[in-house]
PDB file of N, CA, C and O in Angstrom, chain B, residues numbered from 101:
ATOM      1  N   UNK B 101     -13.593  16.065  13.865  1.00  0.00           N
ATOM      2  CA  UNK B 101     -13.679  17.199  14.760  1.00  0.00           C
ATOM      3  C   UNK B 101     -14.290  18.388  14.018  1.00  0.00           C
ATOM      4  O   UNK B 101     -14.951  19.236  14.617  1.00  0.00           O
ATOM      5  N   UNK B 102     -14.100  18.426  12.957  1.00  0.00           N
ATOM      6  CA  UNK B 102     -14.723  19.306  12.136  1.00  0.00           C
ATOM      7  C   UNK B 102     -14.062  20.906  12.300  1.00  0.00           C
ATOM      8  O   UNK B 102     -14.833  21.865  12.338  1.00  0.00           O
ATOM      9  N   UNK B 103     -12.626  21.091  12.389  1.00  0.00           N
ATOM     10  CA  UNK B 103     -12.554  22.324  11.748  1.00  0.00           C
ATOM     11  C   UNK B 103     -11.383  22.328  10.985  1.00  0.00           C
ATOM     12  O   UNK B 103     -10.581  21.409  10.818  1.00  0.00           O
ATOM     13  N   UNK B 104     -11.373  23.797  10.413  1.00  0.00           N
ATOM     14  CA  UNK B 104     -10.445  23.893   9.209  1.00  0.00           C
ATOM     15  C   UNK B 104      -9.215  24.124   9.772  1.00  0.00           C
ATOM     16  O   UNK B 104      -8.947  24.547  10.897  1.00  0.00           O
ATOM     17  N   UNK B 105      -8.089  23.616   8.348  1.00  0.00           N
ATOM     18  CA  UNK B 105      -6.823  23.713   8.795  1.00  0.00           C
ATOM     19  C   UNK B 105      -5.844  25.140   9.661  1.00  0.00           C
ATOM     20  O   UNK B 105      -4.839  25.268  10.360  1.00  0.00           O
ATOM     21  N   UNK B 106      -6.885  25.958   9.073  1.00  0.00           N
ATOM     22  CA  UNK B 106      -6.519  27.155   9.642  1.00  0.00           C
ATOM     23  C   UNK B 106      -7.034  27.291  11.052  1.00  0.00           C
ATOM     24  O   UNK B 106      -6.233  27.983  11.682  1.00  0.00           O
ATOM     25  N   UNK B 107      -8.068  26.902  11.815  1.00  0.00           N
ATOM     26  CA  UNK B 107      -7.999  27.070  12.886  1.00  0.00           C
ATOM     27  C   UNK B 107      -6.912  26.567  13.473  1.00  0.00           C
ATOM     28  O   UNK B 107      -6.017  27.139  14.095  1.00  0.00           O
ATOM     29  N   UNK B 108      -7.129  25.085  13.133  1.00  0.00           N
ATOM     30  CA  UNK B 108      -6.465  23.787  13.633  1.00  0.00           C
ATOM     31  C   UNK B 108      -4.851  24.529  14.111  1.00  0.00           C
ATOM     32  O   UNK B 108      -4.428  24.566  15.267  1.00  0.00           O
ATOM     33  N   UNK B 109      -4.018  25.170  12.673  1.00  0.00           N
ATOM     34  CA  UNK B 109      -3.054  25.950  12.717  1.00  0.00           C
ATOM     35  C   UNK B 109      -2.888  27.167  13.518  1.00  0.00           C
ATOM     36  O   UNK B 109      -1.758  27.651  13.567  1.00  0.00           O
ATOM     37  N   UNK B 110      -3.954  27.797  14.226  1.00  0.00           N
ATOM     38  CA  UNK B 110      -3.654  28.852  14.743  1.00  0.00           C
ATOM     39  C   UNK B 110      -4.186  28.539  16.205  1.00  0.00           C
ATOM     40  O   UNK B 110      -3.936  29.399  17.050  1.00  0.00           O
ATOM     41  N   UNK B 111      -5.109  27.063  16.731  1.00  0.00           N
ATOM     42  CA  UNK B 111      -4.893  26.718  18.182  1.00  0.00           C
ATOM     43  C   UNK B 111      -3.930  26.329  18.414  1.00  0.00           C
ATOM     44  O   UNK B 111      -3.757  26.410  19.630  1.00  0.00           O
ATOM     45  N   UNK B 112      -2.381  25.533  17.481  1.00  0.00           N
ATOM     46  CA  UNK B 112      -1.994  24.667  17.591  1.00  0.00           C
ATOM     47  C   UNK B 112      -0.490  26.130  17.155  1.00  0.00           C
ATOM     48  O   UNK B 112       0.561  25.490  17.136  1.00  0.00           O
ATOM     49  N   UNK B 113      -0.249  27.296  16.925  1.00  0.00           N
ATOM     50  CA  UNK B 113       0.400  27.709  17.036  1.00  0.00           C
ATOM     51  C   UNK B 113       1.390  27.852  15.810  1.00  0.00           C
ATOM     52  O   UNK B 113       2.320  28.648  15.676  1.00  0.00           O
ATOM     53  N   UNK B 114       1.025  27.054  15.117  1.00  0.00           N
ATOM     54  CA  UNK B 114       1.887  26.586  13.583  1.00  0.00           C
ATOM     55  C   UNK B 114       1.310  26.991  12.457  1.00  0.00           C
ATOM     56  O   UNK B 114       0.116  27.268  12.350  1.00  0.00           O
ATOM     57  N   UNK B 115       2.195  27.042  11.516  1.00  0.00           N
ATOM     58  CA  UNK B 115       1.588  27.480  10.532  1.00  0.00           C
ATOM     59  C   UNK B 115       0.464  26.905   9.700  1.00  0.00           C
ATOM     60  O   UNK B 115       0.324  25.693   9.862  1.00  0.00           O
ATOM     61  N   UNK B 116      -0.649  27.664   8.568  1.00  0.00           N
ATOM     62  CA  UNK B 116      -1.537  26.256   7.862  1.00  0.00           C
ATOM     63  C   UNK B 116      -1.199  25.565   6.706  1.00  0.00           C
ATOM     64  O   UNK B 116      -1.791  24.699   6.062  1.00  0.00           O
ATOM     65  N   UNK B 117       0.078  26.229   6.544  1.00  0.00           N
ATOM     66  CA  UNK B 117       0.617  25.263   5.130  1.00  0.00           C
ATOM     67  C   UNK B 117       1.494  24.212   6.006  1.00  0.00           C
ATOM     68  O   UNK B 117       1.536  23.022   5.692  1.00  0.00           O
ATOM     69  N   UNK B 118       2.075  24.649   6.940  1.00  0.00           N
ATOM     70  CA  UNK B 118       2.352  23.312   7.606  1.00  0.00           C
ATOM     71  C   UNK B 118       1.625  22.178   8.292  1.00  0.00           C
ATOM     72  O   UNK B 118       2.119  21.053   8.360  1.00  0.00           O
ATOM     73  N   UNK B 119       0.729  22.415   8.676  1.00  0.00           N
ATOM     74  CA  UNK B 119      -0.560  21.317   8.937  1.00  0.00           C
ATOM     75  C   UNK B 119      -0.905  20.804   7.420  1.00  0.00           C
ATOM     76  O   UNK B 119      -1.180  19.607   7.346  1.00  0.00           O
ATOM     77  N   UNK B 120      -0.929  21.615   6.103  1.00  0.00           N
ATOM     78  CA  UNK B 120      -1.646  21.186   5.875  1.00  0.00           C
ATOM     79  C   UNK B 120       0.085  19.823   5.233  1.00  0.00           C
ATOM     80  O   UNK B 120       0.036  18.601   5.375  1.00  0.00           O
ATOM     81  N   UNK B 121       0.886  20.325   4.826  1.00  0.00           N
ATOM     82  CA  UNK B 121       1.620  19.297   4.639  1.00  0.00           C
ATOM     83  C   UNK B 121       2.052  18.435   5.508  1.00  0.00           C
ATOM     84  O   UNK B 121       3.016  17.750   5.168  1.00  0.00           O
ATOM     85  N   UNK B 122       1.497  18.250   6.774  1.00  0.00           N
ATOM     86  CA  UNK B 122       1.385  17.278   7.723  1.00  0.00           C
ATOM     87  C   UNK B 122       0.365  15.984   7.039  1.00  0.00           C
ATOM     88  O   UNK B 122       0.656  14.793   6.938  1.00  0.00           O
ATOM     89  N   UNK B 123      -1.000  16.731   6.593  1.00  0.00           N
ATOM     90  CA  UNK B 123      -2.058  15.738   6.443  1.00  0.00           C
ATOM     91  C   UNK B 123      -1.683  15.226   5.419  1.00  0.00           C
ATOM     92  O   UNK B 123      -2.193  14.121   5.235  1.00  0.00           O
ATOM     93  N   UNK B 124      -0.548  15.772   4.155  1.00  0.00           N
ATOM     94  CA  UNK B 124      -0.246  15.178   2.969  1.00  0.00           C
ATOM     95  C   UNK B 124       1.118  14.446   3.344  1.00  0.00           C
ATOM     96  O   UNK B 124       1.964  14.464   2.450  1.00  0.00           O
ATOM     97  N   UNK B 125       1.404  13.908   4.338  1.00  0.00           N
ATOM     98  CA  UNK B 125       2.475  13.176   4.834  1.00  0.00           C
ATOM     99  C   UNK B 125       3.613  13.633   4.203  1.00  0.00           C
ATOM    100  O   UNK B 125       4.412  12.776   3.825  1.00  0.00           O
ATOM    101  N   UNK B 126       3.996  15.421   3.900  1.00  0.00           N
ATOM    102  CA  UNK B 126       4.759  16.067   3.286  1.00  0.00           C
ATOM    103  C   UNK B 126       6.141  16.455   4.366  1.00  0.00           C
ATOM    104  O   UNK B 126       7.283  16.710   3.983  1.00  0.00           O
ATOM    105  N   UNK B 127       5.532  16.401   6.153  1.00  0.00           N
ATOM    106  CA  UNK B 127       6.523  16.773   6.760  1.00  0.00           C
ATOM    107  C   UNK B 127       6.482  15.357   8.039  1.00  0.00           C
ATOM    108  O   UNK B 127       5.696  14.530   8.501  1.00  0.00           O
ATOM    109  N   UNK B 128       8.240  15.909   8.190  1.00  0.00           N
ATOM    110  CA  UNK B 128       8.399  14.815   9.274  1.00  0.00           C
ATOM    111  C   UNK B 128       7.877  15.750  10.324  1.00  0.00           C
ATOM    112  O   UNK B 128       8.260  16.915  10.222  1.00  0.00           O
ATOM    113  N   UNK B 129       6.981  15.418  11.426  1.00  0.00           N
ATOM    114  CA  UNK B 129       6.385  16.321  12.353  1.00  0.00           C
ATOM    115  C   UNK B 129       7.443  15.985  13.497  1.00  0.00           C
ATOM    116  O   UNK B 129       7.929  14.855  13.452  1.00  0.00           O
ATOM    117  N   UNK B 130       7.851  16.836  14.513  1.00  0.00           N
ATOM    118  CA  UNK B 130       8.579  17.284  15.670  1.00  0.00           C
ATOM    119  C   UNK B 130       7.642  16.863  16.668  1.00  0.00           C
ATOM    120  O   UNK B 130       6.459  17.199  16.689  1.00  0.00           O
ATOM    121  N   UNK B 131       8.264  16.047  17.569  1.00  0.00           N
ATOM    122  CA  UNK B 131       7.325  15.794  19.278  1.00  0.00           C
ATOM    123  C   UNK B 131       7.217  17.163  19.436  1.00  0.00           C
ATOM    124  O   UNK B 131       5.997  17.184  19.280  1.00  0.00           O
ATOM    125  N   UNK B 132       7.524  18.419  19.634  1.00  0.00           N
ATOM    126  CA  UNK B 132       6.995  19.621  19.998  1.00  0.00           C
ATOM    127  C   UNK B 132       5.392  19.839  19.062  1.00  0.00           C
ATOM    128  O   UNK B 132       4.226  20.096  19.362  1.00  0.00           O
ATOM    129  N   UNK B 133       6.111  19.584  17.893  1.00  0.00           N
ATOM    130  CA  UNK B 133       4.479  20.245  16.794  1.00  0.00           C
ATOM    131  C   UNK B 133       3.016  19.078  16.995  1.00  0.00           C
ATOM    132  O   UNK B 133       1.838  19.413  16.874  1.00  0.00           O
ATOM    133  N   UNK B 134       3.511  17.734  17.314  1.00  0.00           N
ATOM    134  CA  UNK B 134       2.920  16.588  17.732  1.00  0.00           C
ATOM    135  C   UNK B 134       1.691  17.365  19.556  1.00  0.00           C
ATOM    136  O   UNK B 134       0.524  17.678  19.791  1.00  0.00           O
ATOM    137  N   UNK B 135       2.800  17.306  20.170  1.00  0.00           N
ATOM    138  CA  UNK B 135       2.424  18.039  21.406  1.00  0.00           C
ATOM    139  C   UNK B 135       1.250  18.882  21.428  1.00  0.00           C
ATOM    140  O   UNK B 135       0.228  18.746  22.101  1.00  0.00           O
ATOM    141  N   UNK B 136       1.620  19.968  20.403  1.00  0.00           N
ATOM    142  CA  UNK B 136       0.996  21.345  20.266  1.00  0.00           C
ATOM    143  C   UNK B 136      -0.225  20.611  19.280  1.00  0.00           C
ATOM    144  O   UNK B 136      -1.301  20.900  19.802  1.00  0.00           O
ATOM    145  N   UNK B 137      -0.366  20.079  18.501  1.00  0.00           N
ATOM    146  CA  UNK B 137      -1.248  19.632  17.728  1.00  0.00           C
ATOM    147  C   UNK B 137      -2.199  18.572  18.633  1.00  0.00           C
ATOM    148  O   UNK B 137      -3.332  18.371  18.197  1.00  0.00           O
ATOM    149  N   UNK B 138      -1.858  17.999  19.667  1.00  0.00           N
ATOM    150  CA  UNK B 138      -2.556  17.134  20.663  1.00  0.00           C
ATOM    151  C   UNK B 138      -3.702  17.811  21.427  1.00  0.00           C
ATOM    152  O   UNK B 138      -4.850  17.442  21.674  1.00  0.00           O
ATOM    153  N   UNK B 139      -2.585  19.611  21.900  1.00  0.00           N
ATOM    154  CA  UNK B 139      -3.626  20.375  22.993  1.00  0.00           C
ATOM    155  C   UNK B 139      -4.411  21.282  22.106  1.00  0.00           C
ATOM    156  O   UNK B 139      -5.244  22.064  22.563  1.00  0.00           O
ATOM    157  N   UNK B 140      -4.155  21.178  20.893  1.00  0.00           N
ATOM    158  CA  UNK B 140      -5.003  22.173  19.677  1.00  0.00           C
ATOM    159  C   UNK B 140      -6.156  21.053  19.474  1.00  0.00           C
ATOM    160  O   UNK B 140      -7.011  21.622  18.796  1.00  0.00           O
ATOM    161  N   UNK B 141      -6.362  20.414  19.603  1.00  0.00           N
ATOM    162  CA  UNK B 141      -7.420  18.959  19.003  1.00  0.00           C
ATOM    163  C   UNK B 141      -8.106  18.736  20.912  1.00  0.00           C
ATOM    164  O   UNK B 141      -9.212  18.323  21.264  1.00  0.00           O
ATOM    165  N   UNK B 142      -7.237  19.077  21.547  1.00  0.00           N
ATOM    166  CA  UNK B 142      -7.910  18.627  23.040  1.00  0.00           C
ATOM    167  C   UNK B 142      -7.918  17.128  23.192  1.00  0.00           C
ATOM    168  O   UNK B 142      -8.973  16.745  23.698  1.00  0.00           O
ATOM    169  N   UNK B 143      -7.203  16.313  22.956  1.00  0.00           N
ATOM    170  CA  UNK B 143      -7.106  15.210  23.347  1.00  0.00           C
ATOM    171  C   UNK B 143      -5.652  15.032  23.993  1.00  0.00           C
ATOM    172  O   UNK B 143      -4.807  15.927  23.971  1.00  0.00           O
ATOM    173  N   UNK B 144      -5.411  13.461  24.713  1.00  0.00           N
ATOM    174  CA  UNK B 144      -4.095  13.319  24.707  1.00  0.00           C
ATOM    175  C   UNK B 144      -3.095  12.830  24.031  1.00  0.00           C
ATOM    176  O   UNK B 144      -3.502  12.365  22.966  1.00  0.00           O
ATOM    177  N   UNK B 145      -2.067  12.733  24.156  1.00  0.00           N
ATOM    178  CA  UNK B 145      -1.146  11.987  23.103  1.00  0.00           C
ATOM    179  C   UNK B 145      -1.437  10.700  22.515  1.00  0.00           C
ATOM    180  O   UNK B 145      -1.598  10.416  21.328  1.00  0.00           O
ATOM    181  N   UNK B 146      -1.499   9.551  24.131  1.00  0.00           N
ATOM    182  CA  UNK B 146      -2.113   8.869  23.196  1.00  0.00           C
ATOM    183  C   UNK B 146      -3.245   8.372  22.426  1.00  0.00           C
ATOM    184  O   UNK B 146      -3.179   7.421  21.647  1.00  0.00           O
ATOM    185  N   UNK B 147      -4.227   9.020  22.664  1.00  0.00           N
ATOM    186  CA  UNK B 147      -5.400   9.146  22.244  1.00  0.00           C
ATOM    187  C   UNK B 147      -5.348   9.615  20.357  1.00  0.00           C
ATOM    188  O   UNK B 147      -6.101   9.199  19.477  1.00  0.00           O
ATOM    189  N   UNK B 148      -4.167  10.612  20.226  1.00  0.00           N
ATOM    190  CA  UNK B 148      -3.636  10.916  19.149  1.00  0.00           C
ATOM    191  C   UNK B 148      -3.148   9.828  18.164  1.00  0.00           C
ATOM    192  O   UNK B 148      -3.338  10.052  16.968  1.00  0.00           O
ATOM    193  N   UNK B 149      -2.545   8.680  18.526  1.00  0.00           N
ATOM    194  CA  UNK B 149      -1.942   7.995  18.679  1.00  0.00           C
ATOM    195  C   UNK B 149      -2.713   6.618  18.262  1.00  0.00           C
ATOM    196  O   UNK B 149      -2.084   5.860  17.523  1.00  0.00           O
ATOM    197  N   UNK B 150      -3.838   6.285  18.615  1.00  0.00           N
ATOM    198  CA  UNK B 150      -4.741   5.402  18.625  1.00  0.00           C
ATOM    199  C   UNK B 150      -5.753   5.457  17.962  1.00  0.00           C
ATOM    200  O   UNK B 150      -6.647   6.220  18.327  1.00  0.00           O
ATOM    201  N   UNK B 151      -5.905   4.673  16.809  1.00  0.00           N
ATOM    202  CA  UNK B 151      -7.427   4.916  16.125  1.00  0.00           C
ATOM    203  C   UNK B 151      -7.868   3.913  15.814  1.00  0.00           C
ATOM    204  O   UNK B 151      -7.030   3.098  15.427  1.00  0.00           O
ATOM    205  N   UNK B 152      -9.422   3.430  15.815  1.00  0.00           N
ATOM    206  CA  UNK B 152     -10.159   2.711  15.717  1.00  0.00           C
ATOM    207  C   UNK B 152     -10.711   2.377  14.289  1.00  0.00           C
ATOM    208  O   UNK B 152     -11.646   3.101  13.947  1.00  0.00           O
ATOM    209  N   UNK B 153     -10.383   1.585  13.540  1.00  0.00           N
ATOM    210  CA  UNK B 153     -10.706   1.601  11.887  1.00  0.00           C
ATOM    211  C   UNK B 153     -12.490   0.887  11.586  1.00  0.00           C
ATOM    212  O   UNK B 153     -12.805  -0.268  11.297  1.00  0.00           O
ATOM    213  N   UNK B 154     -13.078   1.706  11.730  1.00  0.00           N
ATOM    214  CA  UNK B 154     -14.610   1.132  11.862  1.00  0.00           C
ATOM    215  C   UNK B 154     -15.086   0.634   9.938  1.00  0.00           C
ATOM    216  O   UNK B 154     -14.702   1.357   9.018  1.00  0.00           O
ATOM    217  N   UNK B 155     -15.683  -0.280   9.748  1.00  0.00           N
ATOM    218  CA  UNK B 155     -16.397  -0.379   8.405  1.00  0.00           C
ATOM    219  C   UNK B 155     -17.282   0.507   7.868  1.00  0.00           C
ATOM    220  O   UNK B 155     -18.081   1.074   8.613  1.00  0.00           O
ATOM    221  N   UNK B 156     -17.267   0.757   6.484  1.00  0.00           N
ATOM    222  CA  UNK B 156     -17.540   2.146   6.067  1.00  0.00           C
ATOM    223  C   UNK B 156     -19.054   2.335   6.507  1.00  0.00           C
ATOM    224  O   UNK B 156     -19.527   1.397   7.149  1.00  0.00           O
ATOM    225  N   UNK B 157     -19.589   3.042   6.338  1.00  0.00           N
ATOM    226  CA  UNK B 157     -21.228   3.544   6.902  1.00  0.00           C
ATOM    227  C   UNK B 157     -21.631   3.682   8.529  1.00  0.00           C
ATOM    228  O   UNK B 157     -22.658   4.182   8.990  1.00  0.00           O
ATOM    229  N   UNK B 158     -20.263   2.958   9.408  1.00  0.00           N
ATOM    230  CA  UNK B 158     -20.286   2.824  10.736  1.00  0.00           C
ATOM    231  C   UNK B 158     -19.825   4.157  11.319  1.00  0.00           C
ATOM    232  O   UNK B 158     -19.308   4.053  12.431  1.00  0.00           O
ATOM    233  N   UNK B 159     -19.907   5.502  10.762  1.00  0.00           N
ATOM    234  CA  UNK B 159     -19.314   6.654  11.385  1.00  0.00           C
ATOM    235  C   UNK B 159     -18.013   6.738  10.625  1.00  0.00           C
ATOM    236  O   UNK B 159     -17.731   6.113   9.602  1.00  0.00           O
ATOM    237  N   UNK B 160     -17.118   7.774  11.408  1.00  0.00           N
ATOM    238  CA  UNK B 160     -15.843   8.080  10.783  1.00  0.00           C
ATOM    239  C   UNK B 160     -15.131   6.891  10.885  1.00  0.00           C
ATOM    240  O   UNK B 160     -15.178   6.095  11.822  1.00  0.00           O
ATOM    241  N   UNK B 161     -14.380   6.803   9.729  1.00  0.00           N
ATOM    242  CA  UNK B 161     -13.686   5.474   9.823  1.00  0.00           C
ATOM    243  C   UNK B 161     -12.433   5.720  10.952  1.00  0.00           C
ATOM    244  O   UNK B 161     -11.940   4.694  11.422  1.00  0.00           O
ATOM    245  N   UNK B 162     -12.068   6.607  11.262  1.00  0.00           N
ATOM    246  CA  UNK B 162     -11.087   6.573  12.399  1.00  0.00           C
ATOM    247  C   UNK B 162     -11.398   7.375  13.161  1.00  0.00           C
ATOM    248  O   UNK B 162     -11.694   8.561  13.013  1.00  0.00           O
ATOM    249  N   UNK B 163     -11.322   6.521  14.321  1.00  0.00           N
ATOM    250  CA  UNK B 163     -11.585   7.167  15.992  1.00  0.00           C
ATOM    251  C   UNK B 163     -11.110   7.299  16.929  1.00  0.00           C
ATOM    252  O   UNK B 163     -10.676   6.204  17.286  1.00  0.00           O
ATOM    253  N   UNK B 164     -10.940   7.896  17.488  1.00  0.00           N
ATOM    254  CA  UNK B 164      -9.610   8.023  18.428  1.00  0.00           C
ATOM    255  C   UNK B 164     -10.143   6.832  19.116  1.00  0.00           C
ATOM    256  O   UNK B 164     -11.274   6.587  18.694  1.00  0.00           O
ATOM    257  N   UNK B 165      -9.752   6.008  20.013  1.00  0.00           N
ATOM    258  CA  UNK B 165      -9.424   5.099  20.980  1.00  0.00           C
ATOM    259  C   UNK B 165     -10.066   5.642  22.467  1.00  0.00           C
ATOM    260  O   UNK B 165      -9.667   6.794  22.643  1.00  0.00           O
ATOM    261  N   UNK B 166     -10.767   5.270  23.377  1.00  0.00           N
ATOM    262  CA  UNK B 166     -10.755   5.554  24.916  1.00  0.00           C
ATOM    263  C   UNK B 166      -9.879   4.938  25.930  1.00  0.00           C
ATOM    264  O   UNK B 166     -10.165   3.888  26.506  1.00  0.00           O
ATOM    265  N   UNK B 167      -8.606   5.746  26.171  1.00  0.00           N
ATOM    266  CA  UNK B 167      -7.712   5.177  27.054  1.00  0.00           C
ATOM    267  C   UNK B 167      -8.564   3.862  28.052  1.00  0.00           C
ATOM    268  O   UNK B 167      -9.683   3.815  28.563  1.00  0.00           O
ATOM    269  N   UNK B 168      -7.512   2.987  28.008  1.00  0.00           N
ATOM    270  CA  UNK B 168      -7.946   1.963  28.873  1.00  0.00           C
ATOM    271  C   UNK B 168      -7.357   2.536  30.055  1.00  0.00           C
ATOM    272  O   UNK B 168      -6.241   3.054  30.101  1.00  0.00           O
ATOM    273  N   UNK B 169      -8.353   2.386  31.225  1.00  0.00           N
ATOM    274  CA  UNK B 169      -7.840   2.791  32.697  1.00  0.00           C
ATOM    275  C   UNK B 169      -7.499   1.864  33.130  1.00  0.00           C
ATOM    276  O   UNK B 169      -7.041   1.848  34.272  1.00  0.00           O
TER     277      UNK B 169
END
């Protein structure tokens, strides 16, 4: 998605040392901060939730998923 933790932290309402010890698997995250971190990124939960592990040179190696309808 390409932005910094500090945005990320201030669409998402939370602090950026707490995001950033999110990405260092430093905190247990709360379904509220989960939530808020879903509508800060603009996707849905489970879209959050779902990632696609592509082989290296194929793009980002993880992708969110397109809900199956």
């Amino acid at each position: 998605m390409g932005i910094s933790q500090e945005e990320l932290a201030e669409r998402a309402m939370l602090h950026r040392t707490y995001i950033s010890d999110v990405e260092r698997g430093a905190r247990n995250v709360s379904l509220h901060s989960i939530e808020r971190l879903a509508r800060a990124l603009e996707i849905s939960l489970p879209a959050l939730f779902s990632y696609d592990v592509r082989p290296p040179g194929a793009g980002s190696e993880m992708q969110p998923k397109k809900p199956k309808n």
